[in-house]
BAMIVO-787979 format. One record per residue (C-alpha): residue in one letter; x, y, z. Coordinates in steps of 0.1 Angstrom, whole numbers, plus 5000, padded with zeros to 4 digits. Each point is the difference from the previous one (the first is absolute). Example, Ala and Ser with C-alpha at 12.3 -4.5 7.8 and 13.67 -1.06 7.14 Angstrom:
BEGIN
a512349555078/s501450344993/
END
This chain:
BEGIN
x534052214914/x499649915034/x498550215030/x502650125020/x498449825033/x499449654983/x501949735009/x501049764967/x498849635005/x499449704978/x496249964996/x498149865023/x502250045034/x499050365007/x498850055035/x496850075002/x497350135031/x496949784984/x501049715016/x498649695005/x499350095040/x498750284991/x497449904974/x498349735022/x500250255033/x498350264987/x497549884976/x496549804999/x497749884975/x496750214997/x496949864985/x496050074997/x500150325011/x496150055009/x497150265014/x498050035022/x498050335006/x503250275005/x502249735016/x502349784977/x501749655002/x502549784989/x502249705001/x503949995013/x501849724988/x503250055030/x502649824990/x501750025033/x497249895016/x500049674981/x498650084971/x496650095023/x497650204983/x498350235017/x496750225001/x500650365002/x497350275011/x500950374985/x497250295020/x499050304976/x502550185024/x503249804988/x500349795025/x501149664997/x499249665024/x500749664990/x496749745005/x501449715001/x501249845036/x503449815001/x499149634991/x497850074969/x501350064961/x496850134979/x500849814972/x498049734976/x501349734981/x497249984974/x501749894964/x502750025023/x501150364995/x497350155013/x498450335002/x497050145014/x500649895035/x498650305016/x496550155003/x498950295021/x496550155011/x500150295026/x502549895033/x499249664991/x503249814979/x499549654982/x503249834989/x501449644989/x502749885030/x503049874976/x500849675028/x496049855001/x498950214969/x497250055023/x497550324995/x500150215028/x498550295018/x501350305018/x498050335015/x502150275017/x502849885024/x498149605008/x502549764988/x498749814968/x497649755001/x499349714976/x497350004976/x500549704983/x500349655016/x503349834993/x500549794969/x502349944969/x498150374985/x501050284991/x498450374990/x500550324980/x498050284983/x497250045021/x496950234996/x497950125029/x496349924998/x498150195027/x496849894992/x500549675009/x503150065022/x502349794987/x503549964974/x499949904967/x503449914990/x502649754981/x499949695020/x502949744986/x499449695018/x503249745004/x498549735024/x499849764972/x504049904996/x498749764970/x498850284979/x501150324989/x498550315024/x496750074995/x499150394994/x496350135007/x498750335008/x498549995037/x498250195023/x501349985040/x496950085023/x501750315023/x498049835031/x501249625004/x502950004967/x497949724983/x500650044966/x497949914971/x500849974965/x498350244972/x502349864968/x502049754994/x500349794965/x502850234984/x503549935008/x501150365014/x497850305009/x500650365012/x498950315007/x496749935014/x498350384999/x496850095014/x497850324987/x499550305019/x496449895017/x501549635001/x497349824973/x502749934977/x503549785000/x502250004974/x503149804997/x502549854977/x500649674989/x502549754978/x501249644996/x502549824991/x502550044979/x499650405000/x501850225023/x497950335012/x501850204971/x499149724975/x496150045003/x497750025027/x496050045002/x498250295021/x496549905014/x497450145015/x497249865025/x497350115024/x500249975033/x496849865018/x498750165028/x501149635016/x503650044987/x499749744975/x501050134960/x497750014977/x500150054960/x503449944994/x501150154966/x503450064982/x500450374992/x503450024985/x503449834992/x500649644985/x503149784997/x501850244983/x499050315011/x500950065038/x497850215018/x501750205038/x498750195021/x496150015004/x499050325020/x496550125000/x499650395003/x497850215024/x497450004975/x500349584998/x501249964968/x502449724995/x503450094984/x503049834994/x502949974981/x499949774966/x503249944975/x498149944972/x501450294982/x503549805003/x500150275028/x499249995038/x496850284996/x497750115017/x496149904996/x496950015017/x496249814996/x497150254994/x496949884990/x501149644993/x502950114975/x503950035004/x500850344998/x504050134990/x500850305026/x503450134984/x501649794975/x503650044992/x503349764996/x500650005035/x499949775037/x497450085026/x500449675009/x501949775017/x501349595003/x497749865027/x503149865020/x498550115032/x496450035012/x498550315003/x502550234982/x498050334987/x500850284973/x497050215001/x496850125021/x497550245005/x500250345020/x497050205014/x499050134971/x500049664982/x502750104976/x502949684992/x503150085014/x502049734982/x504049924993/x501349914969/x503349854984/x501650114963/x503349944997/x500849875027/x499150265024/x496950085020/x498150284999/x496850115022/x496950184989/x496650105004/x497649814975/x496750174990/x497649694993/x497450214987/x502350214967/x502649745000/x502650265014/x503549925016/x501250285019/x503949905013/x500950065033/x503450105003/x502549845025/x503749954997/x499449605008/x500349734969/x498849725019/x496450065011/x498249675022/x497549875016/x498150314996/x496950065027/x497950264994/x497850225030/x497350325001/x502850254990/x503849824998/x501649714987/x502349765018/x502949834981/x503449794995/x502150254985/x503750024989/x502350144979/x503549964985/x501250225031/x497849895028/x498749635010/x497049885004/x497750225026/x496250035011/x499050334984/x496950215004/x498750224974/x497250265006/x498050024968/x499350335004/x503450165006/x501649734981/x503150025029/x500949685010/x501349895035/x502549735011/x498749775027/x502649734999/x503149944981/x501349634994/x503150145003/x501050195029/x503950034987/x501050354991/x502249974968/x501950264987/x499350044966/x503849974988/x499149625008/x497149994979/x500149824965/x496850164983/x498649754974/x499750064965/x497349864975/x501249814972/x498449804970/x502449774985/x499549744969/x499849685010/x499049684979/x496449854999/x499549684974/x495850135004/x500750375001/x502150184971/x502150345009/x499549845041/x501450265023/x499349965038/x500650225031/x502150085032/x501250255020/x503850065007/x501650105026/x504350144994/x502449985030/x499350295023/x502450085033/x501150315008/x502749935016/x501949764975/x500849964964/x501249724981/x503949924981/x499650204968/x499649804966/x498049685020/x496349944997/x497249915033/x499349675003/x496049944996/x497349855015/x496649934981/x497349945021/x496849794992/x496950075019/x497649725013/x497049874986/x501050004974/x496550214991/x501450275025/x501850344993/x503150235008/x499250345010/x502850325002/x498650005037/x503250035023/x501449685013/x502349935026/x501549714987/x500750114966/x501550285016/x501949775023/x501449904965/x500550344982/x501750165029/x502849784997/x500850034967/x497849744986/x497950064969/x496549875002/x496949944973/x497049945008/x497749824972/x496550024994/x500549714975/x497249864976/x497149855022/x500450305029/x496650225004/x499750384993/x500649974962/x496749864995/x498649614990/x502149944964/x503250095024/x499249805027/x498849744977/x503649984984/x500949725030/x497049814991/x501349634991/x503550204998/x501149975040/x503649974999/x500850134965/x498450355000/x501350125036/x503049864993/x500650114965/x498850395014/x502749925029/x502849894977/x499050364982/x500250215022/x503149885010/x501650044967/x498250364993/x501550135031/x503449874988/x500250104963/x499150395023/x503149965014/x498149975037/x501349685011/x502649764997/x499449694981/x502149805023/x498550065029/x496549914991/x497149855026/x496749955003/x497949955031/x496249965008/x497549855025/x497549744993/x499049994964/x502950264996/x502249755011/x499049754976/x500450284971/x503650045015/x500449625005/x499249924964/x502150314987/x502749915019/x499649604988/x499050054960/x501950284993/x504150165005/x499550365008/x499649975037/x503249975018/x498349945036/x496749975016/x497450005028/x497349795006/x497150115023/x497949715010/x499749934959/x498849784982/x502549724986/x497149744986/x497550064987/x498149675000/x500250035039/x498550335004/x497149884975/x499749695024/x500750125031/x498850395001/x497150105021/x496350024984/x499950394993/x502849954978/x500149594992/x498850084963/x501950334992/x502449854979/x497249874979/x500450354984/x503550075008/x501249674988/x497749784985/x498049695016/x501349815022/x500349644995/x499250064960/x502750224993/x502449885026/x502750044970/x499950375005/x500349975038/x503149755000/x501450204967/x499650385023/x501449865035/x503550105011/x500449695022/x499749734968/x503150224987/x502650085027/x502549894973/x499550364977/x500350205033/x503450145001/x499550295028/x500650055037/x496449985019/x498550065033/x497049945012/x497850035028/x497249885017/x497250015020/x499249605019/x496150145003/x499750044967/x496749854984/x500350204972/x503349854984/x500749765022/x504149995015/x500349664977/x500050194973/x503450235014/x501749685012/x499649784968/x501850344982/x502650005027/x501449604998/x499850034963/x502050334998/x502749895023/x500049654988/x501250154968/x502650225014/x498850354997/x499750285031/x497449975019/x498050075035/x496949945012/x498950195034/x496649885013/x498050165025/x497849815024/x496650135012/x499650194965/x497649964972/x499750124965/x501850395005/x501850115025/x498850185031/x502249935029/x502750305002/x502349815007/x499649774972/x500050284974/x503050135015/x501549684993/x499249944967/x501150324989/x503250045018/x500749654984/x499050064967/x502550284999/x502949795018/x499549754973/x500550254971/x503150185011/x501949585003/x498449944964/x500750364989/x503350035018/x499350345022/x499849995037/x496750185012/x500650335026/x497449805024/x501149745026/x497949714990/x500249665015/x501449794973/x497849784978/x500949614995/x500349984965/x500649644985/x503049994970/x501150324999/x503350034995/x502550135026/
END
């Protein structure tokens, strides 16, 4: 029966107020929330500033400031996505400038001043060492355009900006970590072909009353077992968090031995995507204050070293990041299904938490609101029996409409990036941009996404366009034979290595009736060729390696077989992009339209690998939605500028 006030119309062209204008007005990225003393920071990414990302100052009395002058974007491009751009001691801020990847210094209101000379460097993750007034940090040298970047751990002298290298010899470092009295550094380390979450190796050295490191030794972690996270506490014992378990748990070295703190089948870790990402620390008291993942869903708590303990804090948020931890409160990226992303303080005494900054300054009534449910669905695995794999899904909410009775939303299956990445129920704007106009929408955490520990993330290993694709394809049909979604109206979408998963279901197999391509990969000898050094030997794993096994690489690349794909596609594209580079988009375009099928391609200039210019999101999603209604056949409630679609039929 339909509510008296709703207004009957076909799926997908209800009206909706979470529009695309909307979205990219009033929201920004947030990221490394940090502490200082009583006063907290953090990063803006402001879309309608450019994509500019910004330092802001938040006082113990709730005030807010912003740091960074017009004319500088705190931002590093070290392995290219960053992270850990931003360090902070007393008024004094340090910070990577995203246009000369320069370090530089700011106290109080003087205008920042270089630290570091110019040059073809860059830097992230730094550590303060007072007693020889300097940085330590990742330095990830590009000067040398014959060779691959070069990444060392440095220290930049605080006086002149010399810098002088304390490790070099391994392919990546991170988290460089100095001990409470500053005798110790400990850092992590790996090579080629591993990623972080493939295997790393934590060290420990002296540090010489000259500076200089002395008595290297490996502590933890080898090339399958990835060490995150090394944190010494107040006491200066070194902890950190090991998977050797098949779990991200948490450990600590006392009295030369490894020491378990809390075992259990369960995620305090995370993929070391960006630099200086952090999911426990120590209070006053020198208790842990750690986050965790099961299921999904994050959860904080306080951690007893000592007994072994986990006391849970409870919060109403399911997404728990970049967790910093001061004398009596935590800071952290929290969100829920029913509230984006925000800066959140909790007192650990009270346990009350406080907002400091939403992502999201849109008020949506909750009759606009899909709230995502959980689902486990079987999906086939030729190296796992009884495979089932994960997602959350989100029905058609809108309060104000309802659709003819006896017809079925169409759906959209989302595949995060990666791919070793993960969904979370927190709330999202642009699914919601989807659901509130009558759209159906899964989002899959398929076989090789982290917070189901190793084995599942493991499922992709060697598997890279099967798994995902096969957990796609499943979803997809689950959510059919439930009678939640019309088989005829299918699509998939994704960015990056979501768009090759949506690529290569849309090419090797006939349940997708449309898709979108986000700066996705359509080769995959190309990206193994022509991909940057942090992830030039991922598909090593993912794949298999490359030349040797370039049978598997030809054999899993939509572009070689343009002839099975029988679907409408769009795709866009950022011309920045050294991540997948805009070849990769075009070569899919010519061969798609050569052959006759619908297609678009909308590039935008001056962007990279994501999107971060409101304007350019706006775009991409209005257009998106434009290009399902002509392959759908409804006509969207928004006035979008039309889309140039190549062989569609009038």
């Amino acid at each position: 029966m339909n509510h008296p006030q709703q207004d009957i119309a076909p799926y997908g062209a209800w009206r909706s107020p979470i529009t695309s204008a909307a979205i990219v007005a009033e929201s920004v990225g947030l990221d490394q929330p940090t502490i200082a003393g009583d006063a907290i920071f953090w990063i803006e990414g402001r879309a309608r500033e450019q994509g500019r990302s910004v330092i802001v100052r938040c006082d113990a009395d709730g005030q807010t400031s912003d740091l960074t002058p017009t004319g500088f974007n705190a931002r590093t491009r070290v392995h290219e996505y960053g992270g850990g751009a931003l360090l902070i001691d007393g008024d004094t801020v340090y910070f990577s400038n995203f246009t000369d990847q320069r370090v530089y210094r700011q106290t109080g209101n003087v205008a920042p001043q270089a630290l570091t000379a110019a040059g073809a460097r860059r830097f992230a993750d730094a550590t303060l060492d007072r007693r020889h007034h300097r940085l330590i940090c990742i330095r990830e040298n590009h000067g040398d355009t014959a060779r691959e970047a070069v990444n060392t751990v440095v220290a930049i002298d605080l006086d002149d900006g010399s810098e002088t290298v304390l490790l070099t010899g391994h392919d990546f470092y991170a988290a460089p970590r100095l001990s409470p009295d500053g005798s110790q550094l400990a850092w992590l380390c790996w090579d080629h072909p591993n990623m972080p979450w493939d295997g790393t190796t934590l060290w420990c050295a002296a540090v010489a009353d000259d500076g200089t490191l002395a008595g290297a030794r490996q502590v933890a972690g080898s090339s399958d077992d990835p060490v995150f996270q090394p944190a010494w506490s107040p006491a200066g014992e070194l902890h950190f968090i090991s998977e050797q378990s098949g779990w991200w748990n948490l450990y600590r070295l006392r009295d030369g031995s490894v020491q378990a703190l809390c075992p259990m089948a369960a995620e305090f870790g995370r993929p070391l995507w960006n630099l200086g990402i952090s999911t426990y620390g120590f209070d006053g008291t020198g208790r842990i204050v750690c986050s965790y993942a099961q299921e999904g869903d994050w959860h904080l708590a306080l951690l007893d070293p000592e007994s072994g303990l986990l006391d849970d804090i409870t919060t109403p948020f399911r997404k728990i990041g970049d967790l910093k931890v001061g004398r009596d409160f935590v800071v952290f990226i929290g969100g829920a299904p029913t509230s984006a992303d925000a800066i959140v303080r909790l007192d650990l005494t009270t346990r009350t938490h406080q907002v400091l900054k939403r992502a999201i300054s849109l008020q949506v009534d909750a009759g606009y609101l899909s709230v995502p449910r959980a689902i486990t669905f079987p999906t086939t695995d030729a190296q796992v029996s009884h495979a089932f794999s994960h997602a959350f899904y989100y029905a058609p909410a809108n309060r104000d409409f309802t659709a003819p009775a006896g017809t079925r939303p169409p759906l959209l299956v989302f595949n995060h990036g990666g791919p070793t990445s993960a969904a979370s129920a927190t709330l999202n704007l642009s699914i919601q941009f989807w659901t509130s106009r009558g759209f159906a929408v899964v989002d899959v955490n398929y076989g090789g996404s982290t917070g189901y520990g190793r084995a599942y993330r493991q499922r992709l290993n060697g598997n890279w366009g099967v798994v995902d694709v096969d957990d796609a394809l499943n979803a997809a049909r689950f959510l059919v034979a439930e009678g939640a979604a019309d088989p005829e109206k299918l699509a998939i979408r994704g960015g990056s290595a979501g768009g090759y998963t949506a690529l290569a279901a849309l090419t090797f197999h006939d349940v997708f009736k449309a898709g979108a391509s986000y700066y996705g990969v359509s080769d995959l000898e190309t990206l193994a060729r022509d991909c940057h050094k942090f992830e030039s030997r991922y598909l090593d794993s993912l794949v298999g390696p490359y030349p040797a096994r370039k049978d598997i690489y030809v054999a899993r690349s939509p572009i070689h077989f343009t002839d099975k794909l029988a679907s409408p596609l769009i795709l866009f594209q950022g011309m920045e992009d050294r991540v997948v580079p805009p070849a990769q988009a075009q070569l899919m375009f010519d061969a798609v339209r050569a052959k006759g099928l619908p297609v678009a391609y909308i590039r935008f200039d001056g962007e990279a690998h994501g999107f971060r210019r409101a304007e350019n999101i706006r775009r991409a999603l209005e257009a998106e939605l434009y290009f399902y209604g002509r392959v759908f056949g409804f006509l969207p409630a928004d006035n979008i500028e039309p889309v140039a679609i190549d062989n569609l039929p009038d």
